[in-house]
C-alpha positions as protocol buffer text, in pm:
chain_id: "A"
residue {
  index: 1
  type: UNK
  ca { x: 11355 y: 10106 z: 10980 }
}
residue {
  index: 2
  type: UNK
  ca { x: 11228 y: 10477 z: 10972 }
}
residue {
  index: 3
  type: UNK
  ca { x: 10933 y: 10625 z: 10842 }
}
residue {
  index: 4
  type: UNK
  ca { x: 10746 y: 10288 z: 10786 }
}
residue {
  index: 5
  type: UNK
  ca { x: 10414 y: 10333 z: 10576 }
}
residue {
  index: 6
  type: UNK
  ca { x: 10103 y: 10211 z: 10711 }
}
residue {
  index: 7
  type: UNK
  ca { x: 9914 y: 10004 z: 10467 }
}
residue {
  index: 8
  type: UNK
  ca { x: 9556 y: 9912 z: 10524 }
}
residue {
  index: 9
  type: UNK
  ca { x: 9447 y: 9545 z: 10457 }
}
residue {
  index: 10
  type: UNK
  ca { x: 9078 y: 9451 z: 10419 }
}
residue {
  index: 11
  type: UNK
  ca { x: 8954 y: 9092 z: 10608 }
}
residue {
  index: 12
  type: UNK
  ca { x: 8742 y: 8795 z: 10537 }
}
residue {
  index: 13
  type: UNK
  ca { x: 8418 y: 8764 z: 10695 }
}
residue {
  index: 14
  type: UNK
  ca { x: 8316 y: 8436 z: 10825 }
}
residue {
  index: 15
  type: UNK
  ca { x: 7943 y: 8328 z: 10861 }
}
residue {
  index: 16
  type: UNK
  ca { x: 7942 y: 8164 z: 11170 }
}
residue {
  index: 17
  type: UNK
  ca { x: 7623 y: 8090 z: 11414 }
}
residue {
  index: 18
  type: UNK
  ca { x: 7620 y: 8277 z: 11739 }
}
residue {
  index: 19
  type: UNK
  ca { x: 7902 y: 8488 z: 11630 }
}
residue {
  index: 20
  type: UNK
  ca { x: 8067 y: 8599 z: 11275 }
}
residue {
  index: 21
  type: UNK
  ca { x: 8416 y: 8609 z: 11232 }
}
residue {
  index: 22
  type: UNK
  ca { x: 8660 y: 8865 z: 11102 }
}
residue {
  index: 23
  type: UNK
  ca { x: 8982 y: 8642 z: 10934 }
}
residue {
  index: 24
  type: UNK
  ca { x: 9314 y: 8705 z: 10782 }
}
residue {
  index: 25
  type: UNK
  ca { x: 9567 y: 8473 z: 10684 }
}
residue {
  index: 26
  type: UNK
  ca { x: 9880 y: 8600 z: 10794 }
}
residue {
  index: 27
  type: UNK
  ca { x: 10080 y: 8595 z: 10486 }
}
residue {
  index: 28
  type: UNK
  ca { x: 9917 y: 8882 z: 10421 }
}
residue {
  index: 29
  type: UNK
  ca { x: 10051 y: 9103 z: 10699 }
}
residue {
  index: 30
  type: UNK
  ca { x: 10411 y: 8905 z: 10727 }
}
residue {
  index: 31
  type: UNK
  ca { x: 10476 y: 9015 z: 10367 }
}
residue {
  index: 32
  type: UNK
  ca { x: 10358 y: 9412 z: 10425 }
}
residue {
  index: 33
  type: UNK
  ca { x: 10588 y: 9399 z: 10709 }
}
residue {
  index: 34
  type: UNK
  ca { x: 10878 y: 9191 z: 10534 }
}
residue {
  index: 35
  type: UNK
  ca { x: 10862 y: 9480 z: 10304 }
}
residue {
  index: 36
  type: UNK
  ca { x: 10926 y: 9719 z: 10532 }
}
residue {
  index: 37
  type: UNK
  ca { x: 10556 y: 9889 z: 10599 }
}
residue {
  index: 38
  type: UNK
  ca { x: 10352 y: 9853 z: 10905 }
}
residue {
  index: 39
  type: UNK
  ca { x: 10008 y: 9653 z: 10863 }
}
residue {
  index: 40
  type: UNK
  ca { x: 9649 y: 9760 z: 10991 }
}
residue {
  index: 41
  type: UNK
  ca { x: 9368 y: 9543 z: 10918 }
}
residue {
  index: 42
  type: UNK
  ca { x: 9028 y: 9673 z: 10846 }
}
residue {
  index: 43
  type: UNK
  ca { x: 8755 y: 9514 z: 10988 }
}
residue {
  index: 44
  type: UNK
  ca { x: 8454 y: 9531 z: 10800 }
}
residue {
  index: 45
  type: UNK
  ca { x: 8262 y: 9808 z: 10970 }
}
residue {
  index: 46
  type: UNK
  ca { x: 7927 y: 9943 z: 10765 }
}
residue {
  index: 47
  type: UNK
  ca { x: 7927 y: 10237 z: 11008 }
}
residue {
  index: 48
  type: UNK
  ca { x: 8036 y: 10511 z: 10684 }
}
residue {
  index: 49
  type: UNK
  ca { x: 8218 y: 10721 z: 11003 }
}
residue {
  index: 50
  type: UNK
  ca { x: 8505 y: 10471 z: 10986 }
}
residue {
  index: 51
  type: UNK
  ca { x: 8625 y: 10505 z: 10667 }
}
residue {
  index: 52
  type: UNK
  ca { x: 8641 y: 10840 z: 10663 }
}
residue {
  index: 53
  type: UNK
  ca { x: 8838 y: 10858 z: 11002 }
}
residue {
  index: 54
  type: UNK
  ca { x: 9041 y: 10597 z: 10908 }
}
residue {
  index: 55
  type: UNK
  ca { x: 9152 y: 10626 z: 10522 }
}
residue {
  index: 56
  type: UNK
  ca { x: 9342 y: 10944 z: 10611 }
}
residue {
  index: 57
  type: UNK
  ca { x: 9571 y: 10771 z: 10856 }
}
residue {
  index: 58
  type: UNK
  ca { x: 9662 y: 10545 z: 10557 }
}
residue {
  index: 59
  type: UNK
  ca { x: 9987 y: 10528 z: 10329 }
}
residue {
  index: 60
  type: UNK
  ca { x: 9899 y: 10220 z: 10118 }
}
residue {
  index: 61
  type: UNK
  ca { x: 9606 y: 9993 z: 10096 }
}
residue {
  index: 62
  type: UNK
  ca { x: 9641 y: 9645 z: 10004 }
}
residue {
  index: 63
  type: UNK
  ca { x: 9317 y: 9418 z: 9886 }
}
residue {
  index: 64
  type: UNK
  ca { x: 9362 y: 9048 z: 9958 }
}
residue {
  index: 65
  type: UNK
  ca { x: 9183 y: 8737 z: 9784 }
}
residue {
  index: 66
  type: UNK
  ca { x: 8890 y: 8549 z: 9887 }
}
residue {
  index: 67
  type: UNK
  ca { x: 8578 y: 8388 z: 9763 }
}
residue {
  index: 68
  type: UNK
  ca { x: 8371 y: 8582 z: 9464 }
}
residue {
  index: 69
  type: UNK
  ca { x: 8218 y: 8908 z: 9502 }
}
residue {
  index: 70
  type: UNK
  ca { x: 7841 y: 8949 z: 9416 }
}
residue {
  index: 71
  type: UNK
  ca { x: 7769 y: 8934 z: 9046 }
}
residue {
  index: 72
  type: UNK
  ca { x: 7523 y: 9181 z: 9079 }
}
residue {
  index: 73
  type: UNK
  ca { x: 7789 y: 9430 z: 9096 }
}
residue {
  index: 74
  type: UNK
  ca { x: 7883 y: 9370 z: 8712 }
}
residue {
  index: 75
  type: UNK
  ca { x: 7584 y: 9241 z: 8521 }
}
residue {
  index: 76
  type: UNK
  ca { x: 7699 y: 8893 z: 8556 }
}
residue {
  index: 77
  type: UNK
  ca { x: 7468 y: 8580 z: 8612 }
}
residue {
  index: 78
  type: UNK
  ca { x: 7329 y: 8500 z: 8970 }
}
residue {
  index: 79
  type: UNK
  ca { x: 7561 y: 8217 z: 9191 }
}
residue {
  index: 80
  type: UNK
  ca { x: 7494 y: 8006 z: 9447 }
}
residue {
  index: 81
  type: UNK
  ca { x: 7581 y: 8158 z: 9814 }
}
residue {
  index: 82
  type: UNK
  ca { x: 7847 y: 7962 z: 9942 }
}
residue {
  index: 83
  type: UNK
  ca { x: 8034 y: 8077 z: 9604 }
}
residue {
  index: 84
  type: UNK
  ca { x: 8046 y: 8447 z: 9760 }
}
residue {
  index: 85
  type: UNK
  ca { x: 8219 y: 8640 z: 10015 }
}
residue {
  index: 86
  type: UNK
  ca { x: 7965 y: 8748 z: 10328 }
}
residue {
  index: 87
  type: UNK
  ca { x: 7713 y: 9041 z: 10246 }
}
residue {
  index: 88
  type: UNK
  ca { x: 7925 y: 9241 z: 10477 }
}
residue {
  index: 89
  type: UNK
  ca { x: 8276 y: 9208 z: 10332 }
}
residue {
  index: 90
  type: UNK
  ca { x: 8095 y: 9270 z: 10005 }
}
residue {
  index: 91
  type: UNK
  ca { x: 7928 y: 9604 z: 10121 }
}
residue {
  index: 92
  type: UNK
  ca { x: 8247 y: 9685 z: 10298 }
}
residue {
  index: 93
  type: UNK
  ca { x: 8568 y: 9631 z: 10025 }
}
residue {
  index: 94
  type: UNK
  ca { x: 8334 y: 9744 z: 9721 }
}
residue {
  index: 95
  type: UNK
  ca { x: 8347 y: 10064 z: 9920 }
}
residue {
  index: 96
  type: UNK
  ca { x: 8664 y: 10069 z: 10059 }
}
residue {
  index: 97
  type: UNK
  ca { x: 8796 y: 10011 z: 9702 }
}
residue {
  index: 98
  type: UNK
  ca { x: 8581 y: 10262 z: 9541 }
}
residue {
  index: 99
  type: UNK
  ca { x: 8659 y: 10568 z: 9825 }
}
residue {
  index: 100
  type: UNK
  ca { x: 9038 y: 10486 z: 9801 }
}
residue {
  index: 101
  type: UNK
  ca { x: 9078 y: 10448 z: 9387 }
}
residue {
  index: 102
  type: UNK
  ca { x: 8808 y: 10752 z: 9298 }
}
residue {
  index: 103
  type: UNK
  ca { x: 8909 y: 11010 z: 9630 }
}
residue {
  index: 104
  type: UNK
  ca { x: 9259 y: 10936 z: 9741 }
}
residue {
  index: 105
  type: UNK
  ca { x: 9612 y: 10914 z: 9541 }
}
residue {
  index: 106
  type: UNK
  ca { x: 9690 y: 10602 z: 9804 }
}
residue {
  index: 107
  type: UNK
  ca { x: 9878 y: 10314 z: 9620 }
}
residue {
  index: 108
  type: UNK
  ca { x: 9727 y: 10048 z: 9587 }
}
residue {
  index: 109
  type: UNK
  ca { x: 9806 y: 9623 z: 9530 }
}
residue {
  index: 110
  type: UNK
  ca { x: 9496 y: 9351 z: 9472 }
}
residue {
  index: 111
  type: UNK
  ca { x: 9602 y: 9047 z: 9510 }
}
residue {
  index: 112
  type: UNK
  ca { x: 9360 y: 8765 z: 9365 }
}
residue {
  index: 113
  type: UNK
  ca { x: 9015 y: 8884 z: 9426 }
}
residue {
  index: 114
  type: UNK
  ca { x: 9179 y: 9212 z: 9536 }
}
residue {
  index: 115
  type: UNK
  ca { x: 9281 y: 9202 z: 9174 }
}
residue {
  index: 116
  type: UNK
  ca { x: 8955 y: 9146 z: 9041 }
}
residue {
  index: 117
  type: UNK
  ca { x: 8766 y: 9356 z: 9318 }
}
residue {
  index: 118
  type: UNK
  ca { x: 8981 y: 9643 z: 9129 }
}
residue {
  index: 119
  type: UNK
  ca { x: 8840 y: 9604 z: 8823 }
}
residue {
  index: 120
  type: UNK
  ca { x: 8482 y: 9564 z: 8936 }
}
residue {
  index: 121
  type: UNK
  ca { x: 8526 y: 9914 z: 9148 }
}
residue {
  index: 122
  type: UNK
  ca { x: 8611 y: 10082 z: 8828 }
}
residue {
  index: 123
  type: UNK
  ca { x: 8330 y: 9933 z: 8631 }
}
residue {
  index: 124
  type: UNK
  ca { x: 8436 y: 9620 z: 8515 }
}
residue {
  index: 125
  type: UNK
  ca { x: 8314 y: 9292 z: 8478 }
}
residue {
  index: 126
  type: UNK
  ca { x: 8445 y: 8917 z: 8504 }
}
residue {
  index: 127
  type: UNK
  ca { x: 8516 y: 8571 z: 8333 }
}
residue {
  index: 128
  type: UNK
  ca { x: 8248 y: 8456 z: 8629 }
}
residue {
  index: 129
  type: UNK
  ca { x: 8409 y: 8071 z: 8562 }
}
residue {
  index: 130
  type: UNK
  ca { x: 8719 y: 8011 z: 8348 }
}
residue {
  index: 131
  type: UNK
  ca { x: 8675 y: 7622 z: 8262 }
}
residue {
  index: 132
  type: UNK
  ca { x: 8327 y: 7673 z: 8107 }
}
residue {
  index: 133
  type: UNK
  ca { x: 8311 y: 8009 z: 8011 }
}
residue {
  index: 134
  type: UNK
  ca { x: 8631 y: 8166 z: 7862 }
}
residue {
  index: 135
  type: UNK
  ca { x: 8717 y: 8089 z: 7456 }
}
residue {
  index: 136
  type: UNK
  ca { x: 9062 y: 8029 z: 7424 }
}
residue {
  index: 137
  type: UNK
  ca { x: 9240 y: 8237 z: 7162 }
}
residue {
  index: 138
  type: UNK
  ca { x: 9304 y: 7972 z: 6877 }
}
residue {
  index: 139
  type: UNK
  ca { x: 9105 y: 7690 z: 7078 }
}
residue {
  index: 140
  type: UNK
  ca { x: 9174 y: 7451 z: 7309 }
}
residue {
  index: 141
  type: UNK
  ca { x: 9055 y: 7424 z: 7661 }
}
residue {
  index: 142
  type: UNK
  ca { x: 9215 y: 7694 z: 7964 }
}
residue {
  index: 143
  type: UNK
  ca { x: 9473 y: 7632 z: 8199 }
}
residue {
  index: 144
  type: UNK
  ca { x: 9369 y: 7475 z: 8519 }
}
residue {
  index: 145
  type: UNK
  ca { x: 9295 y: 7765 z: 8690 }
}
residue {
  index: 146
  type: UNK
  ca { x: 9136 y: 7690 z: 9005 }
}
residue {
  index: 147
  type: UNK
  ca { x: 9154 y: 7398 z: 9251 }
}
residue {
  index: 148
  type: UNK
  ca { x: 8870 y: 7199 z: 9122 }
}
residue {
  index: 149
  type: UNK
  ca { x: 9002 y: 7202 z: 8763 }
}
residue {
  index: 150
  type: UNK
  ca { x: 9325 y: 6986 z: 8830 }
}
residue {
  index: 151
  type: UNK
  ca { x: 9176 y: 6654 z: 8883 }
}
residue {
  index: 152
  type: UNK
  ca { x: 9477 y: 6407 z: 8787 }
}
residue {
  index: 153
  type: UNK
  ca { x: 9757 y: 6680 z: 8795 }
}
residue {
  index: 154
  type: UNK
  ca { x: 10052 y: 6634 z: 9068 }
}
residue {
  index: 155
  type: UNK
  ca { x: 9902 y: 6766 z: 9330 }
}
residue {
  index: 156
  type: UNK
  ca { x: 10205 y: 6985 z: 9449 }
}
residue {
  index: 157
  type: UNK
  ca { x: 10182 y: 7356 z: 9414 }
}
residue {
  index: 158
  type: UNK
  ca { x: 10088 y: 7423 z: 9029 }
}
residue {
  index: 159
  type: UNK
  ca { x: 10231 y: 7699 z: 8878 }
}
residue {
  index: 160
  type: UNK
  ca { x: 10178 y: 7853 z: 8497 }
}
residue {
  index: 161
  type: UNK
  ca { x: 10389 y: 8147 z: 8344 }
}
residue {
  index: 162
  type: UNK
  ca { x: 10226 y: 8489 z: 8286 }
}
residue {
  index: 163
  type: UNK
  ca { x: 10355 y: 8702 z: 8040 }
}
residue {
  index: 164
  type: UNK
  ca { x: 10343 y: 9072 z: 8069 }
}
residue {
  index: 165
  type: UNK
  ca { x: 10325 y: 9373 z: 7935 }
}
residue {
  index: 166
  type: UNK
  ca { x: 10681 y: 9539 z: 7829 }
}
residue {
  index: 167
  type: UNK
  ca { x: 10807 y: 9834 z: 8012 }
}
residue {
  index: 168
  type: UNK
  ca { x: 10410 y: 9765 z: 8235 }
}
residue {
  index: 169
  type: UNK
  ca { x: 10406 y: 9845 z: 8602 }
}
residue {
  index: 170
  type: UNK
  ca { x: 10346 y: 9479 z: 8616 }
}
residue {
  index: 171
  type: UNK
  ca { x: 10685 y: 9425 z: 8462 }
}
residue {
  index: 172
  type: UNK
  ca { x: 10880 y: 9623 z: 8691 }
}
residue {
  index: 173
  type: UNK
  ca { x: 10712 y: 9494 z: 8981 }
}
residue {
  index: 174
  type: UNK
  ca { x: 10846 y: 9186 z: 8969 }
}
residue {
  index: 175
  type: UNK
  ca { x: 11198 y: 9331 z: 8870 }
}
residue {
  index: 176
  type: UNK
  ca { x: 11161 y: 9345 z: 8465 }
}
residue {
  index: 177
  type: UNK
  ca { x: 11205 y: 8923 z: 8451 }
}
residue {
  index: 178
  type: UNK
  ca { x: 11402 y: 8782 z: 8120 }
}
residue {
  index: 179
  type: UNK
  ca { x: 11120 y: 8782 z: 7791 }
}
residue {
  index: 180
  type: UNK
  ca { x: 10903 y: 8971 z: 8059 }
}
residue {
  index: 181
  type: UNK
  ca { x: 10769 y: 8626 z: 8222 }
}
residue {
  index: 182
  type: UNK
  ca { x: 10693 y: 8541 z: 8538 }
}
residue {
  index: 183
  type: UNK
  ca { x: 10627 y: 8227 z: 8699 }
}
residue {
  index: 184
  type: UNK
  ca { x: 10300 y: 8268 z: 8927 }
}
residue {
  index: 185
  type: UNK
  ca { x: 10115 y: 8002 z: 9113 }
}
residue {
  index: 186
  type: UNK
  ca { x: 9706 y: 7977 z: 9008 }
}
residue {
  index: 187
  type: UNK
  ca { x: 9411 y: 7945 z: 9266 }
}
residue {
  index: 188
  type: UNK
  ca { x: 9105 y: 8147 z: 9114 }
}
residue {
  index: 189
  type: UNK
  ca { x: 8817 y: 8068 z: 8903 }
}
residue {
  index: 190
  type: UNK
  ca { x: 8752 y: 8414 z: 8786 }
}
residue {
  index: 191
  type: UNK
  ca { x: 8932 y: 8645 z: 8635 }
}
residue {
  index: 192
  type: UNK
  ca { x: 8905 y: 9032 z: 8451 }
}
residue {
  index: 193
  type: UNK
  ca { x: 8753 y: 9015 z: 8158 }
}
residue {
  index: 194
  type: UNK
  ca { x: 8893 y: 9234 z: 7914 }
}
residue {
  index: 195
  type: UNK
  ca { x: 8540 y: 9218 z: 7704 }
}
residue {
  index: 196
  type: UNK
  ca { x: 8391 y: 9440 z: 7984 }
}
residue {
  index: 197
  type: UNK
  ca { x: 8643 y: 9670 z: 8052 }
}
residue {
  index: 198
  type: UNK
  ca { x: 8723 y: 9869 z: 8345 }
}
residue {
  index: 199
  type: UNK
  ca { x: 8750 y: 10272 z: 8351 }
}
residue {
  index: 200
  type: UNK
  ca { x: 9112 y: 10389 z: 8435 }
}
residue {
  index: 201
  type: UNK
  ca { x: 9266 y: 10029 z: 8386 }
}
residue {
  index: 202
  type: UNK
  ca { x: 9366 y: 9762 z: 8118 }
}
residue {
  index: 203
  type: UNK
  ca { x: 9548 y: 9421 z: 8076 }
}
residue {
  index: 204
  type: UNK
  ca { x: 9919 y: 9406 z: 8150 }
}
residue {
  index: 205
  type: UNK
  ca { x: 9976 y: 9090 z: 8217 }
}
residue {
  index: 206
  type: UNK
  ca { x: 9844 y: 8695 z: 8083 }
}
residue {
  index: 207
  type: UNK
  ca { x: 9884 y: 8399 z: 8063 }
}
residue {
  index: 208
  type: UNK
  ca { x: 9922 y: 8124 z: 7786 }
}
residue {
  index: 209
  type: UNK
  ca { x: 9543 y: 8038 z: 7747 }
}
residue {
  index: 210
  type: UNK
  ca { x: 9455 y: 8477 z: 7735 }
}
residue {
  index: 211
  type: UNK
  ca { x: 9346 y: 8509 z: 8094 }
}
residue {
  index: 212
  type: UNK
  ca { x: 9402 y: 8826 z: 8290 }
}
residue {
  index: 213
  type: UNK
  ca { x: 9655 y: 8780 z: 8537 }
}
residue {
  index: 214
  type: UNK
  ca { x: 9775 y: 9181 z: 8578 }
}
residue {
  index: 215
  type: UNK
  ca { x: 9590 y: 9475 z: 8542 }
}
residue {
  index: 216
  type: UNK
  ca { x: 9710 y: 9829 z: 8595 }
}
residue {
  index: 217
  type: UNK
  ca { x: 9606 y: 10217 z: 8488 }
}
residue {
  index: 218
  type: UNK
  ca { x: 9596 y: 10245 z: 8142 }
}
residue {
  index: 219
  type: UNK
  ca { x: 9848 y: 10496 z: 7955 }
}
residue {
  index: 220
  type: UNK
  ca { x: 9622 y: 10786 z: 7950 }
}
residue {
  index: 221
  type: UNK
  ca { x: 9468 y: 10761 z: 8239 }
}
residue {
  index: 222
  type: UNK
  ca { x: 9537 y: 11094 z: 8544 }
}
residue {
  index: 223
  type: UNK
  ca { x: 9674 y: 10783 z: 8731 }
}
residue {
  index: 224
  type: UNK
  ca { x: 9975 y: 10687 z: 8538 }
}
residue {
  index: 225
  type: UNK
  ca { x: 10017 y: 11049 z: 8431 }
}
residue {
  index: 226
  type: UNK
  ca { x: 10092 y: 11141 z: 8818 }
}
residue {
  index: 227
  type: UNK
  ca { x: 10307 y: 10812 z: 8886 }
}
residue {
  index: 228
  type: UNK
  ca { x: 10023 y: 10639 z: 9087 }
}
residue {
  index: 229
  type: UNK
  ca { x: 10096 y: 10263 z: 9193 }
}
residue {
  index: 230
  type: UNK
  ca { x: 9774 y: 10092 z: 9108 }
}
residue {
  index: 231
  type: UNK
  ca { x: 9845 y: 9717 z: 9067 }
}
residue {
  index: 232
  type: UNK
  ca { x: 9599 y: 9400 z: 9050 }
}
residue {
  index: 233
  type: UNK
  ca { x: 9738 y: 9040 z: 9003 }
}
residue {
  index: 234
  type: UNK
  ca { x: 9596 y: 8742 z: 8975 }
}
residue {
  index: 235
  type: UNK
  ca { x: 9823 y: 8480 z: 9149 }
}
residue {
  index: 236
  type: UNK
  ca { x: 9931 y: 8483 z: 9525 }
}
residue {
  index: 237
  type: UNK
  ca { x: 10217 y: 8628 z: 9581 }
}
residue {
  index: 238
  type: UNK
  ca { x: 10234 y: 8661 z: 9961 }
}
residue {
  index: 239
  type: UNK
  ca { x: 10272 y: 8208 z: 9941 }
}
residue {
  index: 240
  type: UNK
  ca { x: 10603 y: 8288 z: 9725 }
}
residue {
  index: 241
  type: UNK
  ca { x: 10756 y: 8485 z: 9915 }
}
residue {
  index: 242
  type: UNK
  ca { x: 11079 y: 8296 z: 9916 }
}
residue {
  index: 243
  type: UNK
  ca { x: 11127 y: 8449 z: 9522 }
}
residue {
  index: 244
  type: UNK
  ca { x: 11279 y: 8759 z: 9506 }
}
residue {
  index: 245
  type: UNK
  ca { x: 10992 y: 8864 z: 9215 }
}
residue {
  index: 246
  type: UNK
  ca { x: 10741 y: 8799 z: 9482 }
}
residue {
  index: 247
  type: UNK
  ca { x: 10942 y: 9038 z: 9714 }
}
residue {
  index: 248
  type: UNK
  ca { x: 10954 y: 9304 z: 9524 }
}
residue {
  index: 249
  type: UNK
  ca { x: 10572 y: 9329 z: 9502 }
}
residue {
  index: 250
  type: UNK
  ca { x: 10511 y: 9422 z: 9842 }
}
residue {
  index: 251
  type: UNK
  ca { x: 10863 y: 9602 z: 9800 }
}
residue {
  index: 252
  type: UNK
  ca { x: 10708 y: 9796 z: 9563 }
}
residue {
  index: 253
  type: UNK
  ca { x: 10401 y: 9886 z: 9729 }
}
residue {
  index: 254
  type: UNK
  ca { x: 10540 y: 9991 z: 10035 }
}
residue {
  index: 255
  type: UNK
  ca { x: 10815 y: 10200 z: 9828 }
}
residue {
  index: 256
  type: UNK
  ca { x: 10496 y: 10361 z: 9645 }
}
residue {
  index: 257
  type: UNK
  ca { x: 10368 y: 10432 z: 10030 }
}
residue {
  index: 258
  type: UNK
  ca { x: 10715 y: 10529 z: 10155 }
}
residue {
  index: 259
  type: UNK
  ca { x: 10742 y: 10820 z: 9873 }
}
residue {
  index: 260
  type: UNK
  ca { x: 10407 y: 10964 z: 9913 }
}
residue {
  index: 261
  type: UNK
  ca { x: 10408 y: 10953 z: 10283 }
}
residue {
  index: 262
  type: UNK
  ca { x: 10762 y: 11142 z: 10314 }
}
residue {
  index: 263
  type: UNK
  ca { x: 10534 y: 11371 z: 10032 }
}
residue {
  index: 264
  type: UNK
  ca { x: 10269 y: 11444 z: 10243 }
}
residue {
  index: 265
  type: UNK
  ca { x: 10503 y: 11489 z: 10568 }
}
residue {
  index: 266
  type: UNK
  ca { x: 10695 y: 11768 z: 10377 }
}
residue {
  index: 267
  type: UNK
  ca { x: 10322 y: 11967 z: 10299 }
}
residue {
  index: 268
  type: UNK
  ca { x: 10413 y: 11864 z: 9907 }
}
């Protein structure tokens, strides 16, 4: 395929003694390049040089989960260590996220904490643990979220619907479903929390109990005025990549890369 966009992916950190680890699962990757773009990881560099050599070379970024970023970053209450991603992963997507949504037009997908490391860049905050801290609209306690919420449920993949916005960038990303639903698999503890919002975005997409599971530039916002792709989701799409909605995701992203690169090629 011609003219393939290259979009950047950020990497875990692992803590290791005697030597630290950089880590990426390859979903990740195999789903940028299933899509038709070519995939650079970015290795968590503090050296400020490297992003600014590097981000230009970029079509597309993509921000992939992990553990939680630092509260700090949002207000929120102080959690134990192993909870967080490394100090240096921290350091490094906060400002890889912040450089490429406030001084670049690059599109942009956040997948899990990618999605919520979106919201935090533009000022948001976060549900910092679902199960004991969110109020569910009209009662009742939230979906099993996370992992250590589904003691006694089959333990096979568990999936929930999310409903989104109509006529959202969410929407069409996953190819404008029937009654705009989408069934999404669940793996996070945290989530956007539409009581501290976040500059440039909003809420396109939840699910049954209220959580955030899409997020995207509001209607007003410069972003959506100039057509910018700026998508967060909850959910993990890369591990569903067998369903075409999952596909056309990273289809999308790498479309949104495809057009601007072919823009910036022709001096437009």
């Amino acid at each position: 395929m011609e003219n393939q966009p290259l979009i950047g992916l950020n990497m875990s950190v692992l803590e290791q003694e005697g030597a630290d680890v950089l880590r990426v699962h390859l979903d990740y990757p195999d789903a940028v390049a299933a899509a038709g773009g070519w995939p650079l990881c970015l290795p968590a560099l503090d050296d400020p040089d490297f992003l600014r050599e590097v981000l230009p070379m970029l079509d597309g970024v993509l921000f992939v989960g992990g553990a939680d970023y630092d509260p700090g970053h949002y207000g929120g209450h102080p959690q134990p260590a192993e909870e967080l991603v490394a100090p240096r992963r921290d350091r490094f997507d906060l400002e890889l996220a912040r450089r490429v949504l406030e001084n670049t037009d690059l599109p942009v997908l956040g997948i899990c904490g990618g999605c919520q490391l979106l919201w935090i860049a533009c000022g948001g905050g976060l549900v910092q643990d679902i199960r004991t801290e969110w109020a569910v609209p009209g009662g009742g306690p939230p979906l099993p979220h996370a992992g250590k919420d589904r003691t006694g449920i089959d333990p096979g993949p568990y999936r929930h619907d999310v409903l989104l916005t109509p006529d959202s960038l969410a929407a069409a990303g996953v190819g404008n479903p029937p009654g705009n639903r989408v069934e999404t698999n669940s793996f996070h503890h945290q989530a956007a929390d539409p009581a501290h919002p976040a500059r440039h975005l909003i809420v396109s997409g939840k699910s049954e109990d209220g959580i955030a599971e899409a997020v995207e530039p509001g209607p007003d916002t410069d972003w959506t005025r100039s057509g910018r792709f700026v998508l967060g989701v909850q959910w993990h799409p890369e591990r569903m990549r067998d369903e075409e909605p999952q596909r056309r995701l990273f289809e999308a992203l790498v479309a949104a890369a495809r057009i601007r690169k072919t823009r910036m090629q022709n001096g437009r």
